[in-house]
C-alpha positions, 0 to 999 in steps of 0.5 A: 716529431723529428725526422731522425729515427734511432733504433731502440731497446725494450728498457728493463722496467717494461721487460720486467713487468712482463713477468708481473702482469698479463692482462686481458687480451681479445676485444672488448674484454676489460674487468671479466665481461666479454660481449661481442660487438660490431666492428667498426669500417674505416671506409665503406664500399660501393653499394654498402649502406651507412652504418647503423646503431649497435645493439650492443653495449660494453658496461665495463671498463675497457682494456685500453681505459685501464691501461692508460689510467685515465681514471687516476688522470681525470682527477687533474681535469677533464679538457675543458676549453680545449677544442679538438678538430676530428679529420674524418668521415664527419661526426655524427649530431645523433651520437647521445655521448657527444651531444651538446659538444660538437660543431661541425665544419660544412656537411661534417655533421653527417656521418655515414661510416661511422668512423669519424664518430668512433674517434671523437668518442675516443676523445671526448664521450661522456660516460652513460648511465652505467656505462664506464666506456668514456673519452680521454678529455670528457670535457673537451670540445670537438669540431668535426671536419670531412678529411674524406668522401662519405663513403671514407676515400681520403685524398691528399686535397681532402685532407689537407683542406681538412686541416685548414678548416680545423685550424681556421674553427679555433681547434689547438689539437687536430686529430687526422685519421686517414693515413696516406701513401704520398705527401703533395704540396698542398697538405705540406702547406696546410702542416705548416698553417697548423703549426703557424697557428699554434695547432698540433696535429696528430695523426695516425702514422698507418692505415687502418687495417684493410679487410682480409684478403686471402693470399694478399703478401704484407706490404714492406715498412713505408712512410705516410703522410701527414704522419711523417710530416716534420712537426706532425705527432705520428701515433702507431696502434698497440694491443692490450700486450703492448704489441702491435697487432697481427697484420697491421700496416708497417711503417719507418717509424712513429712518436708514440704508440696507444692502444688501437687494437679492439677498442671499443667506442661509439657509432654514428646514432644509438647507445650502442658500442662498436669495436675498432683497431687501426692507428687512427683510434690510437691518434685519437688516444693521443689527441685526447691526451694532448687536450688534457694536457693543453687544458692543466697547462694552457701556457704549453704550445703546440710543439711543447705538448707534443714534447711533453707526450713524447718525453713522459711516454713509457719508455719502449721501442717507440714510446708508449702513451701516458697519460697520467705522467703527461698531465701532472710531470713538472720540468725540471730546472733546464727545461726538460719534462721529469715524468712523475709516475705512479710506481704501483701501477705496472704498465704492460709489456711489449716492444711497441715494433709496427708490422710485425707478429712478434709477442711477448715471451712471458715468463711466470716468476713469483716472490717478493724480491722480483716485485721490488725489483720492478717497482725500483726500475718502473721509477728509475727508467722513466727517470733515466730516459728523461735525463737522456738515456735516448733522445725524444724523437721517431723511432723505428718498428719492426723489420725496419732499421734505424737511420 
């Protein structure tokens, strides 16, 4: 949230959990199923048609949904009475998942591309008969928004109404998909009536990955808007090793990191599944847990929540997202937020760095004496880091350096 970046450090509780854990990698790979599904477009190009129902289904639960130990979380409560504006392509009133929640904002309630349903999915889907893909804050209400044109182009105007119109509809947590390369006057204005308005805004701090163009040289590590907007929430993608993926844009820096790196969630009409990756899934991520944390702690403002989710994020190069720890972490006597965190849950690891191909090096080691020693350090990291080991606040990825 802060508009300092520091450089960090992978702490030894997530270095040591590289040598306990490798969980499932590959899409749509969660509890031993694997099924191949369609991917789910940013934006769509000129003469492509909208997109369709998936024919396939993901029964099992999903990578990310075990990462985040969302079923532990549920228990502490679902959103309720929070709603949560999606900024996007406009979500559909043909997705079964979302039925009964969602109002929409002028033509919003159409939704060619799909996206903005896939991320209000992420948000606020109810699971389906035998289906354990769900949302972060079930319970939650979504008010969808056109940020784009239907084909998914974002321009700074477009954006910046979009927010208005959410604040204006009463939404306490604003999610913001598209990332762009230059701020203007008008969406800094509109920033600041959200934040006027007690609304938090969470956006992805990149672009979502643009399709494959062979030959094509990366792009150097720059800022995006409204992400690097002072008192916006930047939210960068990790994969299930907790890396950023192969190929995704590079940024100066970001709050926090969530999984956005073959995601599954839901299309625009049918009972079908898609898969995504790009930071705009890991905003919605953290845009469910904001609610979640807005509903058990209605007390909380727009920037308190955002503090909480930066100060009980697992520590790493930029925080990764927890939402457990969020929800149920109590402050201490100073006002700080001391992070209560299930010592028998291993988080994955990874550096949390943006544009780079780095990975984990993992290290097979065995005995009891090693799972002590991570269990001891999973609660005193949180712990130390709360109490000032760093302080809250944007860091940098990968090929950057810190201010």
């Amino acid at each position: 949230m802060s508009a300092g970046r520091r450089a960090g450090r992978v702490p030894a509780a997530a270095l040591l959990a590289a040598a306990m854990v490798l969980p499932a990698a590959g899409p749509a790979a969660a509890d031993g199923e694997k099924v191949r599904l369609p991917v789910m477009p940013a934006r769509l190009d000129a003469g492509d048609p909208c997109t369709g129902g998936s024919k396939a289904r993901a029964t099992a639960v999903p990578w990310e949904q075990q990462n985040l130990q969302l079923a532990r979380t549920w228990t502490f409560g679902r959103g309720a009475g929070v709603k949560v504006a999606v900024v996007d392509t406009g979500v559909s009133a043909q997705a079964p998942t979302l039925a009964g929640r969602v109002s929409a904002v002028g033509s919003a309630e159409a939704d060619c591309v799909g996206h903005g349903t896939f991320v209000a999915g992420l948000i606020a889907a109810a699971p389906a008969k035998n289906v354990r893909v769900a949302g972060v804050a079930q319970e939650s209400r979504i008010i969808a928004v056109r940020g784009t044109d239907e084909r998914g182009a974002a321009t700074a105007a477009s954006v910046a109404a979009g927010i208005r119109a959410a604040t204006d509809a009463g939404a306490k947590v604003v999610q913001v998909s598209p990332a762009l390369a230059a701020d203007s006057a008008g969406l800094a204005s509109a920033v600041k009536y959200a934040a006027a308005h007690d609304a938090l805004i969470v956006a992805a701090a990149t672009p979502d990955p643009a399709r494959s163009s062979p030959g094509r040289e990366p792009e150097p590590p720059r800022d995006y808007w409204p992400a690097s907007a002072p008192g916006v929430l930047s939210v960068i993608d990790m994969d299930a090793r907790g890396t950023r993926p192969d190929g995704a844009p590079a940024t100066r820096g970001a709050d926090l990191a969530a999984p956005g790196d073959g995601v599954v969630g839901v299309g625009p009409r049918g009972t079908g599944h898609f898969i995504g990756s790009g930071a705009s899934f890991a905003a919605a991520y953290a845009a469910g847990t904001a609610a979640l944390v807005r509903s058990a702690h209605p007390e909380l403002s727009a920037a308190q929540t955002a503090q909480r989710l930066t100060r009980t994020a697992y520590p790493a190069d930029v925080p990764r997202l927890d939402p457990y720890a969020a929800v149920i972490s109590v402050p201490d006597p100073v006002g700080r937020t001391e992070a209560v965190r299930d010592d028998s849950v291993v988080m994955p690891p990874g550096n949390g760095s943006g544009g780079a191909t780095r990975r984990a090096v993992w290290i097979a080691v065995g005995g009891g004496s090693l799972a002590l020693l991570v269990a001891w350090a999973a609660l005193v990291a949180p712990r130390g880091r709360a109490r000032g080991w760093r302080p809250a606040g944007r860091r940098p990825v990968a090929g950057t350096t810190g201010d």
